[in-house]
C-alpha positions as CSV (number, residue, x, y, z in Angstrom):
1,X,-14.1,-40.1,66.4
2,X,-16.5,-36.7,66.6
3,X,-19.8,-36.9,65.7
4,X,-20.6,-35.3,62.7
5,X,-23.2,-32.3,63.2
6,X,-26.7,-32.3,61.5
7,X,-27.8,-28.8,60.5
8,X,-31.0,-28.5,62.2
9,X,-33.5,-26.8,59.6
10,X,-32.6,-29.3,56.9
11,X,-31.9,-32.4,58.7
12,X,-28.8,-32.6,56.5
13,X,-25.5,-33.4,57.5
14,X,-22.9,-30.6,57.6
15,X,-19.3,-31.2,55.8
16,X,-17.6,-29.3,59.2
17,X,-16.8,-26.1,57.3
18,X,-17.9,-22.8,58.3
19,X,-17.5,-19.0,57.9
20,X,-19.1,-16.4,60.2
21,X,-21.4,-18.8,62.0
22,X,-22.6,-20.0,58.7
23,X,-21.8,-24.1,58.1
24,X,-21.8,-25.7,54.5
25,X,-24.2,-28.7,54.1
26,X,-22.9,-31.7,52.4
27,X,-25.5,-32.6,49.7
28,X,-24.7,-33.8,47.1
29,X,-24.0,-32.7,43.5
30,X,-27.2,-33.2,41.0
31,X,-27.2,-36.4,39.3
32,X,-26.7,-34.7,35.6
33,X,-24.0,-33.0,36.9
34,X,-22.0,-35.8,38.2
35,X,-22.1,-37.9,34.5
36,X,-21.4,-34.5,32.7
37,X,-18.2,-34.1,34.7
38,X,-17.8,-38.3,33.8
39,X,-18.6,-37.1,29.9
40,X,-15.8,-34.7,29.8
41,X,-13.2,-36.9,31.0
42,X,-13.9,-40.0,28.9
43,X,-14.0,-36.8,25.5
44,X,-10.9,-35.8,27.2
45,X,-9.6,-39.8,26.9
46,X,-11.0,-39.9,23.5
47,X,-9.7,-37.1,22.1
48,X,-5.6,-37.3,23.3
49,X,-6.0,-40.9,21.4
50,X,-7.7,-39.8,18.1
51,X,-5.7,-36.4,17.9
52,X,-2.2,-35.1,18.7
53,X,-1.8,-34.9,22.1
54,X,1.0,-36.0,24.2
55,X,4.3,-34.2,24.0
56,X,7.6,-36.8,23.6
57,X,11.3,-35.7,23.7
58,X,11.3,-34.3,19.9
59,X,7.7,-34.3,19.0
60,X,4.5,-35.4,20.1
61,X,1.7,-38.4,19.6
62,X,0.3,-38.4,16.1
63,X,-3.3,-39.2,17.0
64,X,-5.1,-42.3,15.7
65,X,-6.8,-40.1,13.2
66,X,-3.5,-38.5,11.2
67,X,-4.8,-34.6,11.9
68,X,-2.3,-32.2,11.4
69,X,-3.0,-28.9,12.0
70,X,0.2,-27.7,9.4
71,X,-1.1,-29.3,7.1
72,X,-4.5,-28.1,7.3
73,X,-3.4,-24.2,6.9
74,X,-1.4,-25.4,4.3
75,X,-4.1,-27.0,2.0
76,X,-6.2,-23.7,2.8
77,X,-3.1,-21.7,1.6
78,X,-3.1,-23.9,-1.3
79,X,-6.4,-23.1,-2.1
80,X,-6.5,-19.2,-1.5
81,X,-3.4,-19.2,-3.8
82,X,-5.1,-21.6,-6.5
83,X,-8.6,-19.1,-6.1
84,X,-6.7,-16.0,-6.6
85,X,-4.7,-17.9,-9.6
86,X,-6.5,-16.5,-12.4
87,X,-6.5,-13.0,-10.7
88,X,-2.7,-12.5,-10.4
89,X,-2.7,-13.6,-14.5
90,X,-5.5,-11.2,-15.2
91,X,-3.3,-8.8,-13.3
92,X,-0.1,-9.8,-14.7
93,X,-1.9,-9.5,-18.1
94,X,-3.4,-6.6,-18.6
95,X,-2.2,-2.7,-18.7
96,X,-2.7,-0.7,-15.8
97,X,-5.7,1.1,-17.5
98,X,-7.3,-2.1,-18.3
99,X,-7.1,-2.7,-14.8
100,X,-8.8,0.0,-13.3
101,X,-11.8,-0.2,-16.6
102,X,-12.4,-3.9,-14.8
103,X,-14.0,-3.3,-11.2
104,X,-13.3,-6.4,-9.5
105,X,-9.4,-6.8,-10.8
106,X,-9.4,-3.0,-9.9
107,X,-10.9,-4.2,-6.3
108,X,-8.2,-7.1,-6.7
109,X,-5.0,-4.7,-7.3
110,X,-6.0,-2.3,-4.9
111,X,-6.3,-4.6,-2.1
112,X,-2.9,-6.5,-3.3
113,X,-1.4,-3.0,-3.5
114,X,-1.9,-2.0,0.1
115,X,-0.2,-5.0,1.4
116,X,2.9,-4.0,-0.7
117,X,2.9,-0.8,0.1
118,X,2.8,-1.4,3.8
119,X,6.1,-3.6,3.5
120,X,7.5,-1.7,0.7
121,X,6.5,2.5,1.1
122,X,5.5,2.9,4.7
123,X,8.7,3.9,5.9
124,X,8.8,7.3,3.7
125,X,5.6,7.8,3.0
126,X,3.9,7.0,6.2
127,X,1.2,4.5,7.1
128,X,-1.5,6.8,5.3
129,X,0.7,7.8,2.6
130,X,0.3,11.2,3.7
131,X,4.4,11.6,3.4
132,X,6.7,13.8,5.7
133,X,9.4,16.4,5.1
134,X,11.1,15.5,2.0
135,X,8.9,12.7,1.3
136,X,5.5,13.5,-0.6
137,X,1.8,13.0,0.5
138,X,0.1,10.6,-1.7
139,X,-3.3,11.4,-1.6
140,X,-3.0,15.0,-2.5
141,X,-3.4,16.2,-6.5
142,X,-0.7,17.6,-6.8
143,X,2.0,15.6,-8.7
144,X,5.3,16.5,-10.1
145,X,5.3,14.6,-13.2
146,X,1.4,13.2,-13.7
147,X,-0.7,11.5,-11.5
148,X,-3.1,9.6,-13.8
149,X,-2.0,5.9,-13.3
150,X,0.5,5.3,-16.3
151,X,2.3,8.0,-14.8
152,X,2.0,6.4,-11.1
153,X,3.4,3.2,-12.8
154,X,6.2,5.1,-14.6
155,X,7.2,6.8,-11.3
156,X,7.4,3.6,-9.2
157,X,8.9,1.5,-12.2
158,X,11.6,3.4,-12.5
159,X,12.3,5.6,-9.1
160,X,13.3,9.8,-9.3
161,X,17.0,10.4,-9.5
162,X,17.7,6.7,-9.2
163,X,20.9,6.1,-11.6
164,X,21.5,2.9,-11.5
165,X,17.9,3.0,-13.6
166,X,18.3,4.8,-17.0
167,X,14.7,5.7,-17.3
168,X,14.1,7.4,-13.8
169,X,13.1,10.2,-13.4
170,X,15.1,13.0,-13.5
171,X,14.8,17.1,-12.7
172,X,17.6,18.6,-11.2
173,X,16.8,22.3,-9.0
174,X,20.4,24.0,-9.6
175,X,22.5,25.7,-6.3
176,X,21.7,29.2,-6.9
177,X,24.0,29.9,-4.1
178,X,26.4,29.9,-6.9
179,X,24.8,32.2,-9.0
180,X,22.7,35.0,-7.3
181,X,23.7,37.2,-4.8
182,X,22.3,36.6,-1.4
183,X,20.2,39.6,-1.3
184,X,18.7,38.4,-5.0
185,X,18.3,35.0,-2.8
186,X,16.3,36.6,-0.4
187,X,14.1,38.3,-2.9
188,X,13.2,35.5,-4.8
189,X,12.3,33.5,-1.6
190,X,10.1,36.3,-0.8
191,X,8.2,36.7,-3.7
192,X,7.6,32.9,-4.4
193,X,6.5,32.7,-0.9
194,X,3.8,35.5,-1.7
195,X,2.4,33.5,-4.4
196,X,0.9,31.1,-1.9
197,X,-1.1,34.8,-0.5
198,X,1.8,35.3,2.3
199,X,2.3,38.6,3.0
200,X,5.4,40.3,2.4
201,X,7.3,43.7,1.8
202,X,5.8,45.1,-1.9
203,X,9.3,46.6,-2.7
204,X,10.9,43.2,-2.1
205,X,8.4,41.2,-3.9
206,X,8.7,43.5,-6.9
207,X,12.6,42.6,-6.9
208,X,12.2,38.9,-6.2
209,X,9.6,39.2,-9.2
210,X,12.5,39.9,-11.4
211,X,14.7,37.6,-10.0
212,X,12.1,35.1,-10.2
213,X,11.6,36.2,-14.1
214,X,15.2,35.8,-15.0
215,X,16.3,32.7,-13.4
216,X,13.4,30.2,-12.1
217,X,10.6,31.0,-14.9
218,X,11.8,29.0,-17.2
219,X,11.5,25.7,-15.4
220,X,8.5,26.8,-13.1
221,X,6.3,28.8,-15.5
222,X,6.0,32.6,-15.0
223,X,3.0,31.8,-13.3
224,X,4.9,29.8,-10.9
225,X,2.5,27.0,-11.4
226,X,5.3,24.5,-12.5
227,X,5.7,22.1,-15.3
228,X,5.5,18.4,-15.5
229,X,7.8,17.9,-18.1
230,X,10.9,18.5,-16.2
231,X,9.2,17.6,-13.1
232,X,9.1,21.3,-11.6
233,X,6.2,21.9,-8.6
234,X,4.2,24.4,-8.9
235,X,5.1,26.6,-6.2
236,X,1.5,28.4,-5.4
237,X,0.0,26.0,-3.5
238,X,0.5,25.4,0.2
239,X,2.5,21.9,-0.6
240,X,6.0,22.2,0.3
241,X,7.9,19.1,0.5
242,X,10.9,21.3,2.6
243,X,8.7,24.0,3.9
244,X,6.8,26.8,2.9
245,X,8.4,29.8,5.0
246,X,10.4,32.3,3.1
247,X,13.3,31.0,4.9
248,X,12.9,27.6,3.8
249,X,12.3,28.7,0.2
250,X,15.2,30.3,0.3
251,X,17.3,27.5,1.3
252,X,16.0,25.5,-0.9
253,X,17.3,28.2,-3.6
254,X,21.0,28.4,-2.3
255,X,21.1,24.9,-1.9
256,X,18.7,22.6,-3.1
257,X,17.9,19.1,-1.9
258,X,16.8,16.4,-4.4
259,X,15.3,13.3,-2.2
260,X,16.1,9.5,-4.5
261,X,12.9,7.2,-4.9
262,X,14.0,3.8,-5.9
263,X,13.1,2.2,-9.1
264,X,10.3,-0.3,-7.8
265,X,10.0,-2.4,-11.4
266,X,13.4,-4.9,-10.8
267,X,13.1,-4.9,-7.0
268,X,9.1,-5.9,-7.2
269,X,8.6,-7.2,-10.6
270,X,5.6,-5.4,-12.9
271,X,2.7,-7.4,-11.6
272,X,3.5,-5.6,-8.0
273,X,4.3,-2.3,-9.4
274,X,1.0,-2.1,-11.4
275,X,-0.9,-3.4,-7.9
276,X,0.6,-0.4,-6.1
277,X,-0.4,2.1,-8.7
278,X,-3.4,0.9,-8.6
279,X,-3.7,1.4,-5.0
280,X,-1.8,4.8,-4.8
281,X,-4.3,6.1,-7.3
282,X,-7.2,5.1,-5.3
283,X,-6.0,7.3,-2.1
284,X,-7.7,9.9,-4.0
285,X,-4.9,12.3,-5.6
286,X,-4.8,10.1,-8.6
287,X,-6.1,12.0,-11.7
């Protein structure tokens, strides 16, 4: 048996490791340290007994104690529902307008209303609501048909060009292709794209003027600033929802798309649809 080696400085006795020349005394742990470490194991005893611990073939050991955490979310869910109770009535309740007068039902439908719209909108409107091609940004003022919030609520109740609801709304752009010429095409596009301060050919604005005067006036105004009675854009702004170019305008002449928004009201019932109007008209382009 070797004789085990006493470090000579210390007078303490080595445990035979070392690395580079330098050897690892064997002393031992501190005394508080040793009955910690004990501490923990005996909790760690305690606790697999009193709580769910040990996994069996289809479930686990109950615990002495009965905890579940399932149930304990569910109680809490229980209670979150139960808290926002009167809430949801007040909500249900009231008119969109007395909503919004009321500041903490307003704060209420706003955040319920960003929840729905990120499972319900987000995939044509964006994240942000700030829309795409064909699809239109949210937070801007310009609206086709009213953006105070009974209109909001109108517009997601009932959906744009959605037939199967008899209220939607409705505003039909018709295919010019059929009915000018396609210089007359060209010159409209031109002129309406020089009412957003594009420049263009004087001679061919004059023409597209006319053009513009005779065929598009009477839905867009002969300002060009639209109407919201039929749901016509005003078309001297820099919000396009197919482009702004006088080549996009004047495809959109020849032949124009019409994009379908759902109606919201049957899918979501009116509680949700007021909670999203709510929220839509706090993005800021609400009027």
């Amino acid at each position: 048996m070797s004789e085990k080696h006493v470090d000579e400085a210390t007078g303490v006795e080595t445990t035979g490791h070392e690395w580079d020349g330098i050897k690892e005394l064997n002393n031992p742990l501190p005394r508080w340290w040793v009955w910690t470490f004990y501490a923990t194991i005996v909790w760690a005893l305690a606790y697999t007994v009193a709580y769910p611990a040990w996994p069996l073939l289809t479930t686990a050991t109950g615990g002495l104690l009965g905890y579940s955490s399932r149930v304990e979310i569910r109680n809490e869910l229980a209670a979150a529902e139960a808290a926002k109770g009167d809430y949801v009535a007040a909500v249900q309740s009231k008119t969109v307008e007395e909503i919004l007068s009321n500041e903490t039902l307003r704060q209420f439908a706003t955040a319920a209303g960003a929840a729905a719209f990120k499972v319900n909108c987000v995939q044509c409107h964006g994240s942000g609501a700030q829309g795409s091609a064909g699809y239109p940004n949210l937070n801007d003022d310009e609206w086709l048909w009213g953006g105070d919030i009974v209109q909001i609520q109108q517009t997601i109740s009932h959906g744009i060009r959605f037939t199967a609801d008899r209220d939607t709304r409705i505003s039909e752009m018709p295919v010019f292709a059929d009915m000018l010429e396609a210089p007359q095409i060209e010159q409209a596009a031109t002129f309406v794209a020089s009412l957003g301060g594009g420049e263009a050919d004087a001679a061919v604005v004059e023409a597209g003027r006319t053009v513009f005067a005779e065929n598009c006036a009477s839905c867009h105004g002969e300002d060009g600033r639209g109407s919201r009675e039929v749901g016509a854009p005003d078309l001297t702004d820099a919000i396009w929802l197919y482009g702004s170019s006088a080549a996009d305008i004047a495809r959109q002449i020849r032949t124009p798309r019409h994009g379908v928004m759902p109606a919201w009201s049957a899918r979501l019932g009116d509680r949700t649809v007021k909670e999203l109007a709510v929220y839509i008209h706090s993005l800021g382009g609400g009027e």
